[in-house]
N, C-alpha and C positions, 0 to 999 in steps of 0.2 A: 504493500500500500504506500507506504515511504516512498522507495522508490522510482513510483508510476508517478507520482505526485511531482517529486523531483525533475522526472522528464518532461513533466509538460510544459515545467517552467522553463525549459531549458537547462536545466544542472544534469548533464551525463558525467558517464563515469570516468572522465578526460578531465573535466570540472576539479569532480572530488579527489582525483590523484594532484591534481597544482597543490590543492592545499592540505593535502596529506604531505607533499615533496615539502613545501614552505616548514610545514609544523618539523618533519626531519632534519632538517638545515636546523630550525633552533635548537633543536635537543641535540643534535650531532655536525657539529659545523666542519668538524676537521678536516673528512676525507673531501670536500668539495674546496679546500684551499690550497695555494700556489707550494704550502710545508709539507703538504699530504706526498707519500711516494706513491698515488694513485694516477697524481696527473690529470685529473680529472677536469681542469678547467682547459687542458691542452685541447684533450679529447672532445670539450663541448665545441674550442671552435673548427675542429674537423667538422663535428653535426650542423654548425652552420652554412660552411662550404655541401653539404651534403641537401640540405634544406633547399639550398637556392638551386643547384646541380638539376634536383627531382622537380621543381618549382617548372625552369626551362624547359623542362623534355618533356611537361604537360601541356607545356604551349602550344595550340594547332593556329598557325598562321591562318589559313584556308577560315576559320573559325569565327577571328578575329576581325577577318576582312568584311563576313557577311555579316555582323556585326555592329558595322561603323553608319547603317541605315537609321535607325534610332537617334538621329545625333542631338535632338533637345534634350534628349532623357539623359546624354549621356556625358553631356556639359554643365547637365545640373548636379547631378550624382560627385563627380570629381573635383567640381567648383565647392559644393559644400564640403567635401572631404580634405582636398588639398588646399582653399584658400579662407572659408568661412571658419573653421573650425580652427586653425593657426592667428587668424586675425583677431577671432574673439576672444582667446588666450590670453593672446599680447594686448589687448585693451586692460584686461588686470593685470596687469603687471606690475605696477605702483605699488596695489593694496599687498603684494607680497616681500614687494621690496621693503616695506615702510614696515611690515612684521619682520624684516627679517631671516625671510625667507625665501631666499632662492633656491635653493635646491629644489625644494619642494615645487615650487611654481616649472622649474627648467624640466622635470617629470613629468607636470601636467602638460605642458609644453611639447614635450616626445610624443605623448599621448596623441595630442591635436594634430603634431606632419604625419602621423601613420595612417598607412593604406586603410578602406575599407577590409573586413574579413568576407572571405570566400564561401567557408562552406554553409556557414549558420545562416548568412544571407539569403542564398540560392535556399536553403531550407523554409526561412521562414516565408519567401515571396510563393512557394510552393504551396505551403499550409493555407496562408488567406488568398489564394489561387488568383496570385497577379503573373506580369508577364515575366514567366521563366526564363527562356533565351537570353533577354535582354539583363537581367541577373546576375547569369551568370558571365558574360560579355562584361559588365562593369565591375562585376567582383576580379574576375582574371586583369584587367586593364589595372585598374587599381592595384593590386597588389605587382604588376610589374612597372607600372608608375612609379609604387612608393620604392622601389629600390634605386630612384635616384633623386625624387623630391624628399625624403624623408630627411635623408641625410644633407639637403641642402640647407633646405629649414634650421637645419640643428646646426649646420655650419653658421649660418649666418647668427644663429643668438648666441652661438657659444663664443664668436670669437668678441662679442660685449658683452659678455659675462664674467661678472666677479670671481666666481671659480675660476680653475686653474686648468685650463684645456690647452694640450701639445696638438694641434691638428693635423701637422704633417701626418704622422703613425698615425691615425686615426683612416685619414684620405687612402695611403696605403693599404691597409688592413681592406677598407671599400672594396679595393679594386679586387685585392686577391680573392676576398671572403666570401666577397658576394659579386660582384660585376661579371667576373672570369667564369662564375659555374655557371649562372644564369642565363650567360651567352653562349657557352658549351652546350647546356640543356637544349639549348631553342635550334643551337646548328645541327642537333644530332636529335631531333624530331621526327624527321623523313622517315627514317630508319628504324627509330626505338619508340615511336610516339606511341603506335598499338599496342606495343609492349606495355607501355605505364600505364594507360589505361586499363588494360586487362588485368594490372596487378594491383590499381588504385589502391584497393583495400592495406595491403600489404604496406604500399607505402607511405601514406596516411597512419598505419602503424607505425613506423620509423621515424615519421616525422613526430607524431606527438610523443614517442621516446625519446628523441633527440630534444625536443623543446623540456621536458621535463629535466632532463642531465642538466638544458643551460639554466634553467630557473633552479635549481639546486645550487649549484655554482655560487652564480651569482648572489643568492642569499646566503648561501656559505660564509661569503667573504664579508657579508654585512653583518650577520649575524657575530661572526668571529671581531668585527671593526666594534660594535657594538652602537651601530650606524642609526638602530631604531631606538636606544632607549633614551632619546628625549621625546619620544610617541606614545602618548598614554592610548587611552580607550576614545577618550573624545574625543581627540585629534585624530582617528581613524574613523572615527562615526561623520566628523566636520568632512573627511574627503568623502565617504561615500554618499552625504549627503551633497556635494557639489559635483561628483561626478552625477550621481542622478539629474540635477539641474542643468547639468551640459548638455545630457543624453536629451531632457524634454524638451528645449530650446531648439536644437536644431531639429527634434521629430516635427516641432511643432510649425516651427519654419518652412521646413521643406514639404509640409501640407498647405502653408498657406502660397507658397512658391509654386508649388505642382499645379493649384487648381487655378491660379494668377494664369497661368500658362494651356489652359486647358487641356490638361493631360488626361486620358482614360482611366478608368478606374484601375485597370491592370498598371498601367506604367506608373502611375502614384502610388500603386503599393511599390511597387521598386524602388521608387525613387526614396521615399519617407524609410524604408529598410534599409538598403543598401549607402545611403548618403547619412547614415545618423551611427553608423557601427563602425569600429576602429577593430584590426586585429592583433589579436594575443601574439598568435604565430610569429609573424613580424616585430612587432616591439622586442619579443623576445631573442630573436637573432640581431635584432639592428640595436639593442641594448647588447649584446655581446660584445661588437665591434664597434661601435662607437664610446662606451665608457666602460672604463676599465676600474676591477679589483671591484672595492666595495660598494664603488657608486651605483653601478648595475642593478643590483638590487632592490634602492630608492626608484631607480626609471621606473621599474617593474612594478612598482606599487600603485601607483592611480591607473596603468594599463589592465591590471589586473581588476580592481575592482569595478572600472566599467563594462570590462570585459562579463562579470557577473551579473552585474543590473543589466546590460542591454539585452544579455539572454533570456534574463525573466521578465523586463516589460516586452522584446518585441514577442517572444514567446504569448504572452496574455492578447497582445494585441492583434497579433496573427489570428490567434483563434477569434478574438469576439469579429472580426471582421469576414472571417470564412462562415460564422455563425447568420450573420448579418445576410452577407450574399445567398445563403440555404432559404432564410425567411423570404428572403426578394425574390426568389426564385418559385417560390411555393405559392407566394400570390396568383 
């Protein structure tokens, strides 16, 4: 009963392993540290390069192209994700400065240049049966978007940032970790494309194994820094309550934008889905390579927690809206 409950909201069992790994990293920090003779943070950024590798060789050109039809829907979707959602960040940025808290803000920050998620998206436009195709065309675009807007984003606030960011090694790490597999992936499609399809499941396994090894890691080295304990309870309740505010802002936005535009009922589910969700996946790899040791773990923390609200309200909302079109239809 649990957990049927669980699933409808969105929390599978991919979910409750982050914060199983999270709660391990506290109680056991070691073997996920640079002292450990496990190696283990070496090994997570092989899983990055691995991540983006399998990323590419899902890509179908052919796919893509018949895709680019849609193009209102699919300038709103990327515009909210890539430029509303970073702009409206940076508009608070004072109230964090003036508390004294950058860090904190430079996290939510990472949050806002990352891609839409992929598979939750195409899920949820499924359930309240908008237009699928176009979904999944802007989930896949988006997340090979964010492997060069992400990290632009975060170039540009870090290098006026009061923290202490080396960017060269950073640009580097880019290229090798993620630019290099990604276009590996995508040249060697022809070929092996049918292959990763046929194996999706399998490697969808791999990946959320490998995202889980780098979210250990990285809270490893927080945990061991001892990075969260000026984070009591409220101060964790204050971010999940602003990340929810984020999440309704832009849902609510891009409903009033969609119907500004007169979009169909199918393409504004898309768009209000696919343009209001950030992915785990990715913060999770681009928090690998872009900040190092214990900071990673901080990035991971407001990506995480929207990552959970967005699954349980678009989760509710999917359904009352699939519920909705059943009565409409019954008329």
């Amino acid at each position: 009963m649990l957990a049927t409950g669980a699933r409808r909201v969105g929390l599978d069992g991919f979910m409750f392993s982050l914060f199983a790994i999270i709660g391990l990293a506290y109680l056991w920090p070691y073997p996920g540290t640079e002292q450990s003779p496990l190696h283990l943070p070496v090994v997570s950024m092989y899983a990055v390069s691995l991540i983006f590798f399998f990323y590419g060789l899902k890509l179908n050109p052919s796919s893509l192209r018949e895709g680019l039809r849609n193009w209102k829907l699919h300038i709103l979707v990327h515009a909210a994700t890539f430029l509303l959602f970073p702009i409206l960040v940076f508009m608070i940025r004072p109230l964090f400065q003036q508390a004294g808290q950058d860090a904190l803000w430079l996290s939510i920050f990472f949050l806002a240049a990352l891609p839409s998620t992929v598979s939750s998206s195409v899920v949820m436009v499924s359930l309240a049966q908008g237009n699928i195709p176009a979904a999944i065309f802007n989930a896949s675009i988006s997340s090979l978007l964010g492997v060069f807007l992400t990290p632009l984003w975060m170039g540009l606030v870090l290098g006026n940032s009061s923290l202490s960011f080396d960017l060269g090694p950073i640009v580097g790490k880019l290229a090798f970790q993620v630019l290099l597999p990604v276009t590996l992936g995508f040249m060697m499609n022809r070929r092996w494309g049918e292959w990763a399809y046929r194996h999706r499941q399998r490697i969808k396994l791999l990946d959320q194994s490998s995202i889980l090894l780098i979210v250990y890691t990285s809270f490893c080295a927080s945990f061991a820094e001892r990075l969260f304990s000026g984070m009591g309870m409220s101060e964790l309740l204050l971010l999940a309550a602003g990340m929810l505010l984020l999440f309704w802002f832009m849902y609510l936005l891009l409903t009033m934008v969609a119907g500004f535009l007169r979009f169909n009922r199918e393409d504004k589910v898309t768009a209000v889905f696919c343009g209001s969700k950030k992915s785990l996946v990715q913060g999770a790899v681009m928090a690998r390579v872009l900040f190092v040791g214990p900071q990673a773990g901080l990035m991971l923390l407001p990506i995480m927690t929207y990552h959970a609200l967005q699954l349980i309200m678009t989760s509710m909302l999917a359904q009352r809206m699939a519920e909705k079109l059943r009565l409409k239809q019954q008329l």
